[in-house]
C-alpha positions in Angstrom: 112.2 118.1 101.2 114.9 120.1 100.0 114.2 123.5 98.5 113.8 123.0 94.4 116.7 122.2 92.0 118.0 126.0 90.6 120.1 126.7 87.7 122.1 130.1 87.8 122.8 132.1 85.1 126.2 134.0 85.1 126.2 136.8 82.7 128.3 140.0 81.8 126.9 143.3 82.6 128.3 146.7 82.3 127.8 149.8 84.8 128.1 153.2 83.3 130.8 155.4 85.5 129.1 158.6 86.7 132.1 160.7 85.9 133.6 159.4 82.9 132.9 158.1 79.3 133.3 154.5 80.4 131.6 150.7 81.8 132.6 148.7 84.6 132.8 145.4 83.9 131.2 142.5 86.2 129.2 139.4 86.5 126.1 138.9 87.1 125.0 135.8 88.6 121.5 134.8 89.4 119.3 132.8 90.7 122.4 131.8 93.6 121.0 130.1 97.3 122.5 132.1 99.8 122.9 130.1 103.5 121.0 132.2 106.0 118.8 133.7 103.3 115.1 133.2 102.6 115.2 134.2 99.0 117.6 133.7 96.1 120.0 136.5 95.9 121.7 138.2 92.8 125.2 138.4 93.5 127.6 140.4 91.5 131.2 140.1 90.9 133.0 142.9 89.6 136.7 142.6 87.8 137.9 145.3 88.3 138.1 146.3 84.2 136.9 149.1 81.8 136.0 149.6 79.1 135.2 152.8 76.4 134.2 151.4 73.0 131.2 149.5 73.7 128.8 149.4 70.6 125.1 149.8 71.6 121.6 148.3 70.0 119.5 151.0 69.5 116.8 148.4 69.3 117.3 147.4 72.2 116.3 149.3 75.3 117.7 148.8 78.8 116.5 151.7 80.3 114.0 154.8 79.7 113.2 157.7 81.7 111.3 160.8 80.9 114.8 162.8 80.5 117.6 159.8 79.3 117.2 156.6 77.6 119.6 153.9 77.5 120.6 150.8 74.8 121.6 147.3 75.8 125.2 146.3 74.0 125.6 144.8 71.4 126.8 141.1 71.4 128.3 138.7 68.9 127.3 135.0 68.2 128.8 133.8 70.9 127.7 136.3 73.7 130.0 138.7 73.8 129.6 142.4 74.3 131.2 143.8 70.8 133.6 146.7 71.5 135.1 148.7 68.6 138.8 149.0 69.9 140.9 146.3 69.9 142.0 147.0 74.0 138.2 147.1 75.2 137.6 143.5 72.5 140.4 141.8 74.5 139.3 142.9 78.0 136.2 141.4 77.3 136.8 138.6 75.8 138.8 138.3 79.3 135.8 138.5 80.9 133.6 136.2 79.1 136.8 133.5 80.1 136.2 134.5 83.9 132.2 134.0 83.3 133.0 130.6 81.7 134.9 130.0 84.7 132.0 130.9 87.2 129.4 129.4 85.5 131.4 126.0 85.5 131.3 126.4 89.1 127.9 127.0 89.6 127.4 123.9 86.8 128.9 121.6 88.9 127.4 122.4 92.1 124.1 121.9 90.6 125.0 118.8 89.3 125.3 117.4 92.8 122.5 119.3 94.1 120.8 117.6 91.5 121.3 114.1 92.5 120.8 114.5 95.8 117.6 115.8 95.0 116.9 112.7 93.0 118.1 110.6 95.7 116.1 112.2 98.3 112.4 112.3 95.8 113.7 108.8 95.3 113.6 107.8 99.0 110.6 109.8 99.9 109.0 107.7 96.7 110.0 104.5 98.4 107.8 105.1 101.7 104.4 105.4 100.0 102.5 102.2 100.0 102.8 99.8 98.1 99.4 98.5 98.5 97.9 101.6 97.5 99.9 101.6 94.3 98.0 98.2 93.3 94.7 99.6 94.2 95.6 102.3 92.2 97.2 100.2 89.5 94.0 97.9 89.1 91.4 100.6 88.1 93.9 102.2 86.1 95.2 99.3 84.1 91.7 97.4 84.2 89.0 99.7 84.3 87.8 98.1 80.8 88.6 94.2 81.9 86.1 91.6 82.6 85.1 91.2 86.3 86.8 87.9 86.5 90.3 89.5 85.7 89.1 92.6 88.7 88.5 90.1 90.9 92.0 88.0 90.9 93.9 91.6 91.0 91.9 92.1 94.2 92.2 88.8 95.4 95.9 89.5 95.2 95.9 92.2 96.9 93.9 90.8 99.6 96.6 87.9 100.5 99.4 90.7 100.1 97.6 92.7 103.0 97.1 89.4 104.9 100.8 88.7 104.2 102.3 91.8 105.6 99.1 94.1 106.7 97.8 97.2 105.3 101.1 99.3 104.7 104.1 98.1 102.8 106.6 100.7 101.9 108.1 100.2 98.3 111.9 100.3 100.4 110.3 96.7 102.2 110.1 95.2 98.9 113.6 93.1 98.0 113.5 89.5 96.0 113.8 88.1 100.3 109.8 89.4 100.4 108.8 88.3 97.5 110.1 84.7 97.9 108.3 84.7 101.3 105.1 86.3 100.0 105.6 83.3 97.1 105.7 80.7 99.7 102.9 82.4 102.4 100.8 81.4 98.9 101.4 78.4 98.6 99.9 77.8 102.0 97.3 80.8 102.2 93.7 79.4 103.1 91.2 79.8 100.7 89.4 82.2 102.4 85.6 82.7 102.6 83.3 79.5 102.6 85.9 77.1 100.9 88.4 75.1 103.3 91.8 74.1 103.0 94.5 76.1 101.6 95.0 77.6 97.7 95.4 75.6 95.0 99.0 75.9 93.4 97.5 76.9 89.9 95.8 79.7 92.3 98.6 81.1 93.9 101.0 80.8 90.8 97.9 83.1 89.1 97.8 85.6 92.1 101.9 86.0 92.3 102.1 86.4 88.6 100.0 89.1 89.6 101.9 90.3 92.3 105.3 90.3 89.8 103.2 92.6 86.9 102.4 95.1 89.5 106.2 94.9 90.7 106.6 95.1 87.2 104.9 98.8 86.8 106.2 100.1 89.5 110.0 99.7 88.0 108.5 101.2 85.0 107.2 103.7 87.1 110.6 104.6 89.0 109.4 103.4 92.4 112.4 100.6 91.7 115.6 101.6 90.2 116.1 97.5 89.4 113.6 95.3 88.0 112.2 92.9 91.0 110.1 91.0 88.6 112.7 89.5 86.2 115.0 88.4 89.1 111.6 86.1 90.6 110.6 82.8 89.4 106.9 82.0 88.8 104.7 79.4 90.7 104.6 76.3 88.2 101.1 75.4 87.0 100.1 71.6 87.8 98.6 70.9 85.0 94.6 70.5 85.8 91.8 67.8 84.3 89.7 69.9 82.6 86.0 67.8 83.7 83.6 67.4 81.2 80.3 65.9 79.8 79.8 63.0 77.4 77.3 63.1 74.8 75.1 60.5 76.6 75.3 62.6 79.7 74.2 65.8 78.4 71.3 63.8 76.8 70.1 62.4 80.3 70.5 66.1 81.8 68.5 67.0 79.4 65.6 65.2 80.3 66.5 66.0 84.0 64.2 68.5 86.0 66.2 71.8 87.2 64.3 74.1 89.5 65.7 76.7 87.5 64.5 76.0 83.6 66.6 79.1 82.9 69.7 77.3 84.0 69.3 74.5 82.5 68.9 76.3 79.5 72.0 78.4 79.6 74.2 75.2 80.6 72.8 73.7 77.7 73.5 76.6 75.6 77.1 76.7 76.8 77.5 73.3 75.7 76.4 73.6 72.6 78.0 77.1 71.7 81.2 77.1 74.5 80.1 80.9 75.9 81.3 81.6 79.3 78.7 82.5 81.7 79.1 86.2 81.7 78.7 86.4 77.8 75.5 84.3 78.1 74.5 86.7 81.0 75.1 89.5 78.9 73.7 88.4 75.9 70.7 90.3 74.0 68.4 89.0 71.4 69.7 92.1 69.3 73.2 90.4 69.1 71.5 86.9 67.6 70.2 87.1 64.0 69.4 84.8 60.8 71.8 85.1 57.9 70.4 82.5 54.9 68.4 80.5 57.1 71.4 80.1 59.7 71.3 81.7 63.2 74.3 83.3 64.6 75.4 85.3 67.6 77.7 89.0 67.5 78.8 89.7 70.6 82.0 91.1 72.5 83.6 88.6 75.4 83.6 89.8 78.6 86.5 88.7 79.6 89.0 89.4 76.5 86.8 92.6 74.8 86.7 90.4 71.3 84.1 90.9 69.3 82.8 87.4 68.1 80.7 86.8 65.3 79.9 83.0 65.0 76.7 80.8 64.3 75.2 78.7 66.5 73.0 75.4 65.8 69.1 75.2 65.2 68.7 73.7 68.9 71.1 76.4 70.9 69.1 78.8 68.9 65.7 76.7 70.7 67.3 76.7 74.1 67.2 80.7 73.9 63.2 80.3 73.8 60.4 82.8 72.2 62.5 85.8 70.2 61.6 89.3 72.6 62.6 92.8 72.1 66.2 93.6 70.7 67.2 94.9 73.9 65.9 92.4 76.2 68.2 90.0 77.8 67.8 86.0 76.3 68.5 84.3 79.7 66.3 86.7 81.6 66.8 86.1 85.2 70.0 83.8 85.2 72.2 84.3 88.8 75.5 85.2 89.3 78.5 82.8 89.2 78.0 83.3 93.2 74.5 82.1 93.3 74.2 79.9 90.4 76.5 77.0 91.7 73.7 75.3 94.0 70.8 74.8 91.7 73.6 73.6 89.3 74.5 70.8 91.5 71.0 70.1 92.5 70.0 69.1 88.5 72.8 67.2 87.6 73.0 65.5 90.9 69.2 64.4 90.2 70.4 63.1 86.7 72.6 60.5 88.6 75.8 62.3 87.3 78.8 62.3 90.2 81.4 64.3 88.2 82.5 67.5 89.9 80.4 70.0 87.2 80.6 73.7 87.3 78.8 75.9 84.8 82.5 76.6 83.6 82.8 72.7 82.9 79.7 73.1 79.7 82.0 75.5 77.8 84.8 72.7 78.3 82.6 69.9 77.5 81.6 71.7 74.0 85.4 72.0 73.3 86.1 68.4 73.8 83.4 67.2 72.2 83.7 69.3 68.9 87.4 67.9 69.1 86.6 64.7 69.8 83.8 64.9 66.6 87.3 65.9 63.8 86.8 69.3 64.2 90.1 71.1 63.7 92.1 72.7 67.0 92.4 76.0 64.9 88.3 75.9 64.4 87.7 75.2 68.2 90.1 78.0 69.3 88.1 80.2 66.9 84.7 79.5 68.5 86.2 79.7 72.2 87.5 82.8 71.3 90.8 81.9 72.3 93.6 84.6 71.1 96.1 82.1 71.5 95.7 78.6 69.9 97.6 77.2 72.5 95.1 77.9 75.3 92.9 75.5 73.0 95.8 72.4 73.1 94.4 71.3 77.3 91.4 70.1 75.4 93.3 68.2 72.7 95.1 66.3 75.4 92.1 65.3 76.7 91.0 64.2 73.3 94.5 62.2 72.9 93.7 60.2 76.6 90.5 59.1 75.3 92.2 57.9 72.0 94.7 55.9 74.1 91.9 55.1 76.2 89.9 53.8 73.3 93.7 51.8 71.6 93.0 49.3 75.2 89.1 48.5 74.8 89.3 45.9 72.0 91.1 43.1 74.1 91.8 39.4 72.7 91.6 36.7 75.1 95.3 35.7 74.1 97.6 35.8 71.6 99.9 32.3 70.9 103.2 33.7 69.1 
């Protein structure tokens, strides 16, 4: 690294004559980098000028001994040492011309000094790793986020290391990597238990990932041009969002689960549309009767909303027998990780052969309230949706059933 950016100062000085009533004039410049020298020098300039007239501050002490004492001169608005003859004004206001001069000089040498050590922190910047940076960037930018939003950041990460290994330097990164890292997606396994490659909805989430930590790092200054605008997004393929009928969720349930306790919270999902980590998280502090109606105050995991909505008479049952406020309602109910395979088990037994997740309750209560007349606004409310449109997947699944349901009445002809 080069040594640190300094700015010199060139000044006028005087230098009392031993024998006479009169100043040398010279400059004064410092800090100044010498070649060959260890420490910044002081150089002075003398030109060769005198002066006799020089007014003093008296408030002002330059110098004190125990026999003399000496006053700095005076100087006007402009810097200039003030001289009471009109010879000594003109001789300095020579020399402040000759300082203007100098300190130009100096100016424009640190000028360039200046952006090469720009350019140089610049390129040292550029080597660091990139990887770290998003490490770095998740616990600073999501510290507070749900785990689900954590755990794609990560994910990210991981198929960026698998990509290109452990170390990327910022100076690898061009819109060439990126499109490969784009398509290395589109065809990265799954990873873990799961076979087959990622879906495209997957690896258009983790690359818009990828892009908003690009993203930072231009704001950053580890780019000087924005990588992120100049790259195009995975499209979505729009997904079927699965869900229940109302006959369905009747037979499950009269279905035995191993697990009452997941039964229950699947249920409870259905008929209130909380994600599993809310009902995880959920207290009996955070469920009260207002005027005979029960409702639930809570803040999403996933978005930090506070939600304050009621709930019917029978999701209030499914939470069982009322225990301390700080006790958790669904006591003892797995992790997404773990909850999957008793899940399967009960609604296989009811005879169902849809593809259910726990996920799929929270879109069956959506569709259903839609499906009932219940406004999208309402639905997008109660899902805690910031944006309405998040909400519109579920309408179109209402508006396939209602072209669905324009085909079932069928006359055996029509004579025209």
């Amino acid at each position: 690294m080069k040594q640190k950016l300094i700015r010199t100062k060139v000044t006028v000085r005087l230098r009392k004559s031993e024998y006479r009533k009169e100043w040398y004039i010279y400059l004064e410049s410092y800090p100044v980098i010498v070649p060959g020298k260890t420490e910044v020098q002081r150089i002075r300039e003398y030109l060769n000028r005198t002066v006799t007239t020089v007014e003093f501050d008296k408030k002002r002490v330059a110098r004190k001994t125990e026999n003399s004492i000496s006053f700095k001169p005076k100087r006007d608005d402009n810097g200039v040492i003030v001289c009471k003859s009109d010879n000594d004004r003109e001789t300095m206001f020579y020399a402040d011309s000759v300082r203007k001069i100098r300190q130009r000089e100096f100016d424009k040498k640190n000028l360039y000094s200046e952006v090469d050590l720009m350019q140089e922190a610049m390129n040292e910047k550029r080597q660091e790793n990139f990887n770290d940076y998003f490490k770095s960037l998740i616990k600073r930018r999501h510290k507070n986020s749900s785990d689900s939003i954590k755990v794609n950041w990560e994910r990210s990460l991981e198929f960026l290391k698998s990509f290109d290994g452990e170390y990327v330097p910022f100076s690898k990164i061009d819109i060439k990597f990126c499109e490969n890292f784009k398509t290395f997606l589109l065809n990265a396994p799954n990873g873990g238990n799961k076979k087959g490659t990622l879906s495209q909805n997957s690896a258009a989430t983790y690359f818009s990932i990828f892009k908003a930590a690009l993203k930072q790092a231009f704001i950053d200054e580890y780019f000087l041009t924005d990588i992120s605008a100049k790259l195009k997004g995975i499209s979505e393929i729009e997904s079927r969002r699965e869900y229940l009928t109302i006959d369905e969720l009747n037979t499950l349930v009269d279905a035995h689960c191993d697990y009452e306790v997941v039964k229950r919270a699947a249920l409870f999902s259905a008929l209130t549309g909380l994600r599993l980590s809310d009902i995880q998280k959920l207290k009996w502090e955070e469920i009260t009767i207002e005027n005979d109606s029960p409702r639930i105050h809570f803040t999403q995991q996933k978005t930090k909303g506070v939600e304050y909505m009621p709930i019917s008479a029978q999701a209030l049952q499914l939470c069982g027998k009322r225990k301390s406020p700080t006790t958790l309602v669904f006591s003892g109910l797995p992790d997404s990780a773990w909850i999957s395979r008793p899940l399967k088990k009960w609604i296989t037994s009811a005879g169902i052969t849809k593809k259910i997740t726990f996920h799929n309750f929270r879109h069956t209560f959506a569709t259903l309230q839609l499906s009932s007349g219940t406004d999208i606004y309402t639905v997008s409310k109660m899902l805690g949706h910031t944006n309405v449109r998040t909400t519109q997947v579920y309408a179109k699944v209402v508006d396939e059933k209602k072209n669905q349901a324009a085909e079932a009445i069928q006359l055996k002809t029509l004579k025209n």
